[in-house]
N, C-alpha and C positions, 0 to 999 in steps of 0.2 A: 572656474569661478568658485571662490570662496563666499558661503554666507556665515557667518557669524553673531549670534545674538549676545547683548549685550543685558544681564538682569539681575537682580537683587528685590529679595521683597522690599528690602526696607527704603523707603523716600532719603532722601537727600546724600545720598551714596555716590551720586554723580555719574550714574548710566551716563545722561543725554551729553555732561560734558566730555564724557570719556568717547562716546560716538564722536559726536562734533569735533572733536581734536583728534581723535584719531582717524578722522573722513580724510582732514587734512593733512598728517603725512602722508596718507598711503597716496594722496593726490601728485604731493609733493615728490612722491617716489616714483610719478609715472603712470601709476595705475588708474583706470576709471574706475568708481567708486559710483554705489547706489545704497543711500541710507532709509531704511523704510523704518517710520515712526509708527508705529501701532499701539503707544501710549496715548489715551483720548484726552489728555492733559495737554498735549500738542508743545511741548516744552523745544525738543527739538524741530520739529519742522516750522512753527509760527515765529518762537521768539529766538529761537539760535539763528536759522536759515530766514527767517522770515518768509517763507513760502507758507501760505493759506492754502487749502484743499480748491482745486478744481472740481468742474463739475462730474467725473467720473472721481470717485471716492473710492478708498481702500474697501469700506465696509463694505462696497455694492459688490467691488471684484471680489472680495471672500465669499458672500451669498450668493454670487452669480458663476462663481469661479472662472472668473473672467479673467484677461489680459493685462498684467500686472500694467503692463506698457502702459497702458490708457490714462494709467493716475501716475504716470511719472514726471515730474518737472523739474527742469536746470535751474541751478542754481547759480549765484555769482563767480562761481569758481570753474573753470574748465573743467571738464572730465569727471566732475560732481554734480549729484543727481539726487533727488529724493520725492520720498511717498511721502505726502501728508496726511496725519492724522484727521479724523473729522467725528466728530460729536455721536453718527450711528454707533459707531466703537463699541460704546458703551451699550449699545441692548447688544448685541455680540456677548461679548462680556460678562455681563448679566445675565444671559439663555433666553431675554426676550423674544431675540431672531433665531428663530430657529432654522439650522442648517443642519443637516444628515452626514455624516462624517467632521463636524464641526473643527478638530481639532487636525485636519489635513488639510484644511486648504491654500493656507501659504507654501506649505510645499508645493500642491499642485503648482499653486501660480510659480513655484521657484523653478521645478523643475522642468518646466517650459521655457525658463528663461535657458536652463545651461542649457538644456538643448536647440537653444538656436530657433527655437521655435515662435520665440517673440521678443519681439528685438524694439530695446531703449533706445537705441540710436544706429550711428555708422560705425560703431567701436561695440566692442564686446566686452558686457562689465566685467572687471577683475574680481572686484569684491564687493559682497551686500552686508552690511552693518543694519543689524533689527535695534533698535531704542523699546525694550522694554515697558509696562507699566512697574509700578513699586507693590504688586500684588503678583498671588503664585493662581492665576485663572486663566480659564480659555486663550487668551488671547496673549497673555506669556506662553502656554503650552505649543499654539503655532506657533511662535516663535521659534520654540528648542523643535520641535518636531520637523521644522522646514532647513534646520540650520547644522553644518558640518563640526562647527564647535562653539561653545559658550565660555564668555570670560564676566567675571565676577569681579564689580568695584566694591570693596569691603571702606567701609567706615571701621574700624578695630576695635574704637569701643563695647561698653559692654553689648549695649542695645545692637550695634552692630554684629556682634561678635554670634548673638542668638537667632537674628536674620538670617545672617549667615548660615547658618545650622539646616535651618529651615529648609534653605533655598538649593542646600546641596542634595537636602530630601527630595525638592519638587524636581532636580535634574537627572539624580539618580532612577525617577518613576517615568521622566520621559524617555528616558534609556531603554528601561524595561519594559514598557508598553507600546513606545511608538516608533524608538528611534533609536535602534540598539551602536548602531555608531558612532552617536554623539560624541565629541570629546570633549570634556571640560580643560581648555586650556592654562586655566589659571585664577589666581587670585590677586588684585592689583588694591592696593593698598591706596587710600583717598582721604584726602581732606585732614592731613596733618601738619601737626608743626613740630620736627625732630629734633628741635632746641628744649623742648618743653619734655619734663619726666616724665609727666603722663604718656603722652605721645609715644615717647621712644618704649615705655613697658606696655603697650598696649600694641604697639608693632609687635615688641619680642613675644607676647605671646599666643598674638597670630602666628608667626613665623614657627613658635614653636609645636604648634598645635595641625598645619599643617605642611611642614616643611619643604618642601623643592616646589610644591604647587602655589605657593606664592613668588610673583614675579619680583625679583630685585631692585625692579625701580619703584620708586615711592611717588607718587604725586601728591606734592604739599599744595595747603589753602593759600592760597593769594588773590588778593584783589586783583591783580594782572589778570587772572584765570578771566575772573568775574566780568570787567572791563572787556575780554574777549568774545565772552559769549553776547554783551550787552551791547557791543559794536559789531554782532553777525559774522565775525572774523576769526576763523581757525587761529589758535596764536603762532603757528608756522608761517600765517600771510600776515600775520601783523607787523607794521614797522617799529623800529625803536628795540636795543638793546636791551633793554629792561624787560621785554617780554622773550624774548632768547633763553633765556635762562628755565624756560618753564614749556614752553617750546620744543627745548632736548629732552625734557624728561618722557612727553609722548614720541620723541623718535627713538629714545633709547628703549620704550615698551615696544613699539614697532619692531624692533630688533633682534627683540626679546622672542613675540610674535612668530617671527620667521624662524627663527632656531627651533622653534619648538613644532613647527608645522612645515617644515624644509621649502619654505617661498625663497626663491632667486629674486634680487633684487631688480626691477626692471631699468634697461640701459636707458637713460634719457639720449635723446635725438637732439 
């Protein structure tokens, strides 16, 4: 089982849509897929998935360090799966609730699950996708603590550019303090337009500031993207050529993915 967080401090970088579309190729590839939303904005689980929190909540199984299982729910998609965000989150987050080892307990609930020890369903998940908050606190820090590697949507602009900075500090201290294996897989490049001059030198000096760590594929702004999350639909299931085209670009990060972390592509049956 791969778990993978997905974070940036800065807002509008496009975590939840990089989760959400990349739920959907790895679906698309075969694999089951469990995406845990632990941003209390609930951006991925209510308005991408449209899944609302059950009555067992993420935040009770972190203070209770409980059975992740219990707050897991399907999704429209085969073999997709997700934790819902829910409102406690936030005194978590805050240090309201206080929990004793605060900053382990996604792991624990993670590392029950590889072990077999609590079981989503009849299949055994391939891979968990965390959707960060747009802040570097507790409840980001579970995230990198419970998870094998992190991938970073960068905005390239400036503002983005200084997030960034930020947010390699707050991965480089989960390394050192909690999770010396971490690996930072990469830097994925979001919400451009490479027609535009801006664009294209604000890519090049991402690209050139951190070289091989940024991923080759670019995911540009389009309304297709937008229309995808606002129809609950990975753009891999979505019909119609016109969202194709945007589609490959998260199977081409996928790809990318595997090269970089030796995944065999699963045989579809």
């Amino acid at each position: 089982m791969q778990v993978m967080a997905i974070a940036n401090l800065k807002g509008g970088a496009a975590k939840s849509t990089t989760t959400f579309n990349l739920a959907g190729v790895l679906v698309e590839a075969g694999f089951q897929v469990l995406c845990i939303d632990i941003d209390p904005q609930k951006t991925l689980s209510e308005a991408f998935f449209g899944v609302k929190v059950k009555e067992q909540t993420l935040s009770a199984v972190l203070a209770k360090d409980g059975l992740l299982s219990s707050a897991v729910q399907p999704t429209s998609f085969k073999g997709l799966y997700v934790v819902a965000a829910d409102d406690d989150l936030k005194a978590i987050k805050s240090g309201q609730t206080q929990i004793e080892g605060g900053e382990l307990r996604l792991r624990s609930c993670l590392t029950r699950l590889k072990a077999n020890l609590d079981q989503v369903n009849d299949h055994k998940i391939d891979w968990v996708l965390i959707d960060c908050p747009p802040s570097l606190d507790r409840l980001t820090m579970n995230a990198l603590v419970a998870s094998d590697a992190v991938l970073i949507p960068v905005d390239p602009g400036a503002g983005g550019r200084v997030a960034l900075a930020d947010t390699l500090e707050y991965v480089a201290s989960a390394r050192k303090w909690y999770n010396p294996t971490l690996k930072l897989l990469g830097l994925l490049i979001t919400n451009t337009d490479t027609r535009t001059i801006y664009d294209q030198e604000t890519t090049r000096v991402v690209r050139e500031q951190h070289g091989d760590l940024v991923f080759k594929t670019v995911v540009a702004a389009s309304v297709r993207i937008r229309e995808s999350t606002e129809s609950q639909v990975p753009l891999v299931f979505c019909k119609g050529s016109e969202f194709n085209r945007y589609a490959e670009m998260y199977r081409a990060l996928k790809n990318e993915l595997f090269q970089r972390i030796t995944v065999k592509e699963r045989s579809k049956e």
